[in-house]
Steps between C-alpha positions, in 0.01 A plus 500: 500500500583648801888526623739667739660711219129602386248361245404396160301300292597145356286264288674122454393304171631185281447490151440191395296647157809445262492830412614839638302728697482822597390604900428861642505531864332839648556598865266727615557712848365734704416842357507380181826422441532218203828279430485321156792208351456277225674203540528239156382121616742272295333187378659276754340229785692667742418700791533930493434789642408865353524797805442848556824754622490486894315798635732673798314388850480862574281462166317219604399506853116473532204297283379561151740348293362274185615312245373329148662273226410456184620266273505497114615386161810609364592696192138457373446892433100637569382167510693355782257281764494573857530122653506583867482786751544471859466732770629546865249405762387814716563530843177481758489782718235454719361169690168324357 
C-alpha cells in the first residue's frame, strides 16, 4: 500500500471461525530487505486489519516490493494448521 508518507504492507480479514487466530504478515523490499508483524485475529464477525511499519518514501521509491499472509490456528503448539496464505499480486513490467 502505497502512500504519501511511504509504504507498507496490510492484509484485511474477518474471523468468523469462533475461534482465535494467529496472522503473520511479511513485507518483502528491494535488496532484500524483510519486515515481519504478527498480528492475533480475535474470534469476532467483524472487519480488521493487520499492517506492516510504514517504510520512509525515501525508502520506498521504485518497484519490488511484496507481500504474503498467512493465517493460522492459535495456541495449538507444532501442530498448528496453516488455513490460508495470500500473496500480493506482482507488478507487470513489460507490455504483452
Amino acid at each position: 500500500m502505497s502512500e504519501a508518507a511511504g509504504i507498507r504492507a496490510r492484509t484485511y480479514y474477518r474471523n468468523a471461525t469462533g475461534r482465535e487466530l494467529d496472522a503473520v504478515l511479511t513485507f518483502l523490499a528491494p535488496a532484500g530487505r524483510t519486515v515481519q508483524v504478527r498480528c492475533a485475529i480475535e474470534a469476532r464477525d467483524e472487519p480488521g486489519t493487520c499492517q506492516t511499519p510504514m517504510e520512509p518514501p525515501e525508502e520506498s521509491a521504485g518497484t519490488g516490493f511484496s507481500a504474503v499472509a498467512e493465517f493460522a490456528g492459535s495456541g495449538e503448539g507444532d501442530s498448528t494448521p496453516l488455513l490460508m496464505r495470500s500473496g500480493s499480486n506482482s507488478v507487470e513490467t513489460e507490455g504483452s
